[in-house]
C-alpha positions as CSV (number, residue, x, y, z in Angstrom):
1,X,4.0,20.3,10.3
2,X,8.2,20.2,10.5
3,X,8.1,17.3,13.3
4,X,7.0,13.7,11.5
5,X,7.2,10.0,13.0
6,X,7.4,7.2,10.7
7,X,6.6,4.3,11.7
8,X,7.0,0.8,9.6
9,X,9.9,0.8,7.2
10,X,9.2,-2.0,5.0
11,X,9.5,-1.6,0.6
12,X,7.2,1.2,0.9
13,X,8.3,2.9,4.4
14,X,11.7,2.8,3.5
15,X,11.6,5.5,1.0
16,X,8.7,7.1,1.7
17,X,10.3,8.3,5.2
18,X,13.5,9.0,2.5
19,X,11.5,11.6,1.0
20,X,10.5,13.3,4.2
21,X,14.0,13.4,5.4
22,X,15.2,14.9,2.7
23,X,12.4,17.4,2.7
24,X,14.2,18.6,5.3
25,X,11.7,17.7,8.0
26,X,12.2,16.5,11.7
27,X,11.6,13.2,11.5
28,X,11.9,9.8,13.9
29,X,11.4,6.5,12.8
30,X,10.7,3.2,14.5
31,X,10.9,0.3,12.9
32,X,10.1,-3.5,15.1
33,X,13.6,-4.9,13.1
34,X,15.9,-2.7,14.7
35,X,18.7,-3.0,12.0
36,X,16.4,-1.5,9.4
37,X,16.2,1.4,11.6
38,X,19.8,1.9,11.8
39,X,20.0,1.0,8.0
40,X,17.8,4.1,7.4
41,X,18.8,6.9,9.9
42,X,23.0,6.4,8.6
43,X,21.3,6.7,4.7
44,X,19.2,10.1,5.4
45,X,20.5,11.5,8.8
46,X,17.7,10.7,10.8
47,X,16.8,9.6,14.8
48,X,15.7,6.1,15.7
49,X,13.1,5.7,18.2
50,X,12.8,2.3,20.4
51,X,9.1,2.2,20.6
52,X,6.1,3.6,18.4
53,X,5.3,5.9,21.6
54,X,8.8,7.4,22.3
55,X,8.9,8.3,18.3
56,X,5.3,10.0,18.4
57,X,6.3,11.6,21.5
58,X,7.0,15.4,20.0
59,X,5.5,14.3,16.6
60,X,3.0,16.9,15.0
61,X,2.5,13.5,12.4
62,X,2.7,10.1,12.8
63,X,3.2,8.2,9.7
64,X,2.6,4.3,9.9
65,X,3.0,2.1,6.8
66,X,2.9,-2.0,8.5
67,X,1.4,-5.3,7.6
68,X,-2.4,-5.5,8.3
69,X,-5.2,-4.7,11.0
70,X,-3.3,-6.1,13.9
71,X,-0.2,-4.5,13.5
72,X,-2.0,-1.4,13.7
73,X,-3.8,-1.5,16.3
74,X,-0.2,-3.0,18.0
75,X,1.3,0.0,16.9
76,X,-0.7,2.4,17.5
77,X,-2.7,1.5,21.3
78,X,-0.1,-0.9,22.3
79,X,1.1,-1.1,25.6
80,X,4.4,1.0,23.5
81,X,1.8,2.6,20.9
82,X,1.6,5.5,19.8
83,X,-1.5,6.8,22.1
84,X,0.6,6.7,24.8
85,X,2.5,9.8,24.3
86,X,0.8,11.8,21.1
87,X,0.3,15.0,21.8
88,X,-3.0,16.6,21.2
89,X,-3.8,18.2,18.0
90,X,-1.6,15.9,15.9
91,X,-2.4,13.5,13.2
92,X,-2.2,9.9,12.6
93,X,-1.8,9.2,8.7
94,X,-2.3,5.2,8.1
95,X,-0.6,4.1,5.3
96,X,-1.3,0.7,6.0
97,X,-3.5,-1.6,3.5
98,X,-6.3,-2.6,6.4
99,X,-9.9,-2.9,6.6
100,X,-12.3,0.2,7.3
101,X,-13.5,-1.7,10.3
102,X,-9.9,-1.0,11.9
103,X,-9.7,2.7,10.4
104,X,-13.2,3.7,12.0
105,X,-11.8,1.8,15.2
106,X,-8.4,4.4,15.1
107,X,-10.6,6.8,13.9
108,X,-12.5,6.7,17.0
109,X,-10.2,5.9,19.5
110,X,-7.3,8.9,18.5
111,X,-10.8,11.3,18.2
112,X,-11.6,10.5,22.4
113,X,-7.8,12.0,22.7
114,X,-8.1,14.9,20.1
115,X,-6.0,13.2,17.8
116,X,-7.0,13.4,13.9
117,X,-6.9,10.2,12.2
118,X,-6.6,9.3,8.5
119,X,-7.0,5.9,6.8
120,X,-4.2,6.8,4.0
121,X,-3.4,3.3,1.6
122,X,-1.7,4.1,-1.4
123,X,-0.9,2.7,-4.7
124,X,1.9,2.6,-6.8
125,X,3.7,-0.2,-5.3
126,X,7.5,-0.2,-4.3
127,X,8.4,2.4,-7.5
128,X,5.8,4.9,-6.5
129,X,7.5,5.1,-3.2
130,X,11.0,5.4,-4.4
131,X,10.3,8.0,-7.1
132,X,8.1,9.9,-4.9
133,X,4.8,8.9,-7.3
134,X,2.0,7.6,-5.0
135,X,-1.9,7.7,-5.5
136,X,-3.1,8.6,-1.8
137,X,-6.6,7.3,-1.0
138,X,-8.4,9.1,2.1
139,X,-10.7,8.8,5.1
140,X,-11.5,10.8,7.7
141,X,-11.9,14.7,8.4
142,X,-11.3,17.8,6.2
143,X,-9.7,19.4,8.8
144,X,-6.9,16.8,9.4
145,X,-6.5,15.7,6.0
146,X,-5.5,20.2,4.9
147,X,-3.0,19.8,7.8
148,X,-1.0,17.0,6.4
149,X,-1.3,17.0,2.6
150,X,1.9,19.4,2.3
151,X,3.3,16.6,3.9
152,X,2.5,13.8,1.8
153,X,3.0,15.8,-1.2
154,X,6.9,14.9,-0.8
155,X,6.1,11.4,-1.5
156,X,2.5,11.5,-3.9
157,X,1.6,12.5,-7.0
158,X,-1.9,13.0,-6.3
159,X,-3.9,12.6,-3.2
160,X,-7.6,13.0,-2.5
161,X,-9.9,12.6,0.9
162,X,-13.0,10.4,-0.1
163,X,-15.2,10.3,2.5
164,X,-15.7,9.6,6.3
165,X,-12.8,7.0,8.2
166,X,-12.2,4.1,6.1
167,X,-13.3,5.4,2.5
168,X,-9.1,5.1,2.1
169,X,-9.3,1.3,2.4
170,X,-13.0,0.9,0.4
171,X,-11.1,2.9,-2.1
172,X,-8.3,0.7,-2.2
173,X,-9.9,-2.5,-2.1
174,X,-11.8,-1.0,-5.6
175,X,-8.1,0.1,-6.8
176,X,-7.0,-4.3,-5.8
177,X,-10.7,-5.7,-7.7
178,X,-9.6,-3.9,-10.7
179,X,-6.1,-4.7,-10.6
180,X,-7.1,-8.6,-10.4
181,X,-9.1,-8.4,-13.4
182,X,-6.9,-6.6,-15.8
183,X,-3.9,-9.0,-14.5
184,X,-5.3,-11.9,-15.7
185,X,-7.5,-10.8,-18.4
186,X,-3.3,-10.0,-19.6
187,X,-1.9,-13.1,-18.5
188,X,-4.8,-14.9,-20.6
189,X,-4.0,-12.7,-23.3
190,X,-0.4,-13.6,-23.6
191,X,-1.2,-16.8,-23.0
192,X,-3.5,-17.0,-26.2
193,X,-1.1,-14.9,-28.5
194,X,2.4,-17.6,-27.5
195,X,-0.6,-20.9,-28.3
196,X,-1.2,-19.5,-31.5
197,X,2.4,-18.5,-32.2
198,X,2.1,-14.9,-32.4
199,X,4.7,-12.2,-32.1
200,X,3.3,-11.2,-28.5
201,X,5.6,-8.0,-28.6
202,X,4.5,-6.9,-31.4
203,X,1.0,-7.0,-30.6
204,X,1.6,-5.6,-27.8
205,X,2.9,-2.5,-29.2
206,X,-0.2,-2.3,-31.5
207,X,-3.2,-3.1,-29.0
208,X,-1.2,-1.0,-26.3
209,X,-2.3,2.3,-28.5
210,X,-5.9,1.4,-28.2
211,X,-8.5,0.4,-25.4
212,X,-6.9,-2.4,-24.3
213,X,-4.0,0.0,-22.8
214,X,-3.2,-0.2,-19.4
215,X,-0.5,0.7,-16.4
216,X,-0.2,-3.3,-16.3
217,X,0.1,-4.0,-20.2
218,X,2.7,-1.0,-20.7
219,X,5.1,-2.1,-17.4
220,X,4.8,-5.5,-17.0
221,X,4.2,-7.6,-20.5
222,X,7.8,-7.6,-21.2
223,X,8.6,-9.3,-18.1
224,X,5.5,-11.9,-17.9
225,X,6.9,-13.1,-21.9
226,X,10.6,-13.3,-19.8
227,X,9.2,-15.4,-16.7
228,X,10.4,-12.4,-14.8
229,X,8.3,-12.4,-11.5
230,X,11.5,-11.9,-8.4
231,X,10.3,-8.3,-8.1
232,X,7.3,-5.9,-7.7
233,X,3.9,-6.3,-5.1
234,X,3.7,-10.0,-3.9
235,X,1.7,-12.8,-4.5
236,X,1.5,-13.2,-0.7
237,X,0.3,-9.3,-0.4
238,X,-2.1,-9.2,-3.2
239,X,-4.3,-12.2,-2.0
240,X,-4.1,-10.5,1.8
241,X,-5.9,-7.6,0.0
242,X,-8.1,-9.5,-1.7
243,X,-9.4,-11.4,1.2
244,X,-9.7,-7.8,2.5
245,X,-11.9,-7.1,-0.2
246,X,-13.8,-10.1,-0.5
247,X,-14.6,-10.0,3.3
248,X,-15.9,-6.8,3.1
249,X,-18.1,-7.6,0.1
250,X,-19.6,-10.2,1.9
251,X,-20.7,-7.7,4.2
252,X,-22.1,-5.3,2.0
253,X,-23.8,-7.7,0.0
254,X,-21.8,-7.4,-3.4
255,X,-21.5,-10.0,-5.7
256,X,-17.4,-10.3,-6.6
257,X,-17.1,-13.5,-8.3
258,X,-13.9,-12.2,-10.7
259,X,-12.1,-11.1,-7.1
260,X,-13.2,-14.6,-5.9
261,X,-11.9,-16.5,-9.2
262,X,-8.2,-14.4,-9.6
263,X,-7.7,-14.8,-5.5
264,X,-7.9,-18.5,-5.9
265,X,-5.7,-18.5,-9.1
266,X,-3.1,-16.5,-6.9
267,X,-3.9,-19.3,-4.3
268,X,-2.3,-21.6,-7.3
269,X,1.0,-19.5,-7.5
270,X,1.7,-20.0,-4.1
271,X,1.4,-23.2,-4.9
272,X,4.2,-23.2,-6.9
273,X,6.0,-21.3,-4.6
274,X,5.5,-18.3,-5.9
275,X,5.0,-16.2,-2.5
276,X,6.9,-13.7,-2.9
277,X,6.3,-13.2,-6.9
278,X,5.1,-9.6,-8.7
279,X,1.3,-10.2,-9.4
280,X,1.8,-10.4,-12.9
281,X,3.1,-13.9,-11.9
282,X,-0.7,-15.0,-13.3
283,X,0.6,-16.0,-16.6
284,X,2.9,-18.8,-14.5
285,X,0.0,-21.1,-14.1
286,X,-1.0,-21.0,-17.5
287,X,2.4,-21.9,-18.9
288,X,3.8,-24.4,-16.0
């Protein structure tokens, strides 16, 4: 596959359609903020699109990263989606952080025109992009998911297909439960250790080595004990995930009542206008 749409060039898009282009790959991105567009075909050389449908036009992969189920389904069977003018045999990759009831919907819908389809969120926030170091999480067909993996190898570390259309976003709603827990069970943690007047970096450095290690203890303690939160995944974005998550729980009938309790304390960072805060922001309403 040598001729890739991208479509959605947000934090993540941005430089995920980077790495494509300078793969080497034919690529055409479209982008509903048309000066992004421009901002990212004079950095890597690339073509500009002015609709979703024009850019999937020749595409052999379409690549869409956007904000939740309906801009999805607006950008890919809008009246300028991409169904209008995908060819058949391509594949739709959705990068997107959705519900499985909208991948199964695109699943089908892209299947009645021959189209593969893959529900494709990934992890590794805004760093993961730009170094090229995403987790993939998968749903949909073998056969689809063989034809694109060389292509999101220029942008993952590791990618696997989990199941039928929208395992990818059951996946990643696991992936955003456990991220909740160890996010506050850190915040609570830091919070404890500056009450009792310990030296938090040092401890840090000592429980770090054993099983309280994790990605969010090692990359983000340092700037949680600084009050540091103008960067990273948003407040704003995490708790749309959530709801995700606790929506679908509902559904199946699982009990989330951590998920329930951290989504509301993110509710209480908004609050303090915290929006647009890293999720690590947590330790905030302890300390305000």
């Amino acid at each position: 596959m040598n001729n890739i749409a991208f479509i959605g060039l947000g934090v993540m898009g941005f430089p995920m359609a980077g790495h494509l282009a300078n793969a080497g790959l034919d690529i055409t991105v479209y982008n509903r903020t048309k000066d992004k567009a421009q901002q990212w075909a004079q950095r890597y050389n690339g073509k500009v699109a002015e609709s979703p449908a024009i850019a999937a036009e020749n595409a052999d992969c379409v690549l869409v990263c956007v904000g939740n189920d309906n801009d999805v389904r607006e950008v890919l069977t809008g009246p300028q989606g991409v169904i209008q003018h995908i060819k058949s045999g391509a594949v739709v990759v959705d990068h997107t952080t959705a519900s499985a009831d909208i991948a199964r919907e695109m699943y089908d819908v892209f299947a009645a025109k021959q189209v593969g389809f893959l529900d494709a969120p990934v992890s590794g926030g805004q760093a993961g992009a730009e170094n090229g170091q995403l987790t993939i999480m998968l749903g949909g067909d073998v056969e689809a998911y063989q034809r694109v993996e060389p292509v999101l190898q220029h942008y993952a570390r590791f990618s696997r297909l989990l199941g039928d259309a929208g395992s990818g976003q059951l996946a990643k709603m696991m992936n955003q439960i456990c991220i909740a827990g160890v996010v506050q069970g850190l915040a609570e943690a830091l919070h404890f250790g500056q009450q009792a007047g310990m030296d938090c970096e040092a401890v840090i450095e000592v429980i770090s080595k054993g099983a309280a290690q994790s990605w969010q203890m090692e990359n983000r303690f340092q700037t949680m004990l600084a009050g540091n939160y103008e960067f990273g995944f948003a407040v704003d974005w995490m708790r749309k995930d959530l709801n995700i998550a606790l929506a679908e729980a509902k559904r199946q009938g699982a009990t989330l009542p951590l998920t329930a309790l951290v989504d509301q304390f993110y509710a209480d960072v908004q609050k303090m206008g915290g929006n647009r805060w890293d999720t690590s922001s947590l330790l905030a309403r302890l300390t305000k």
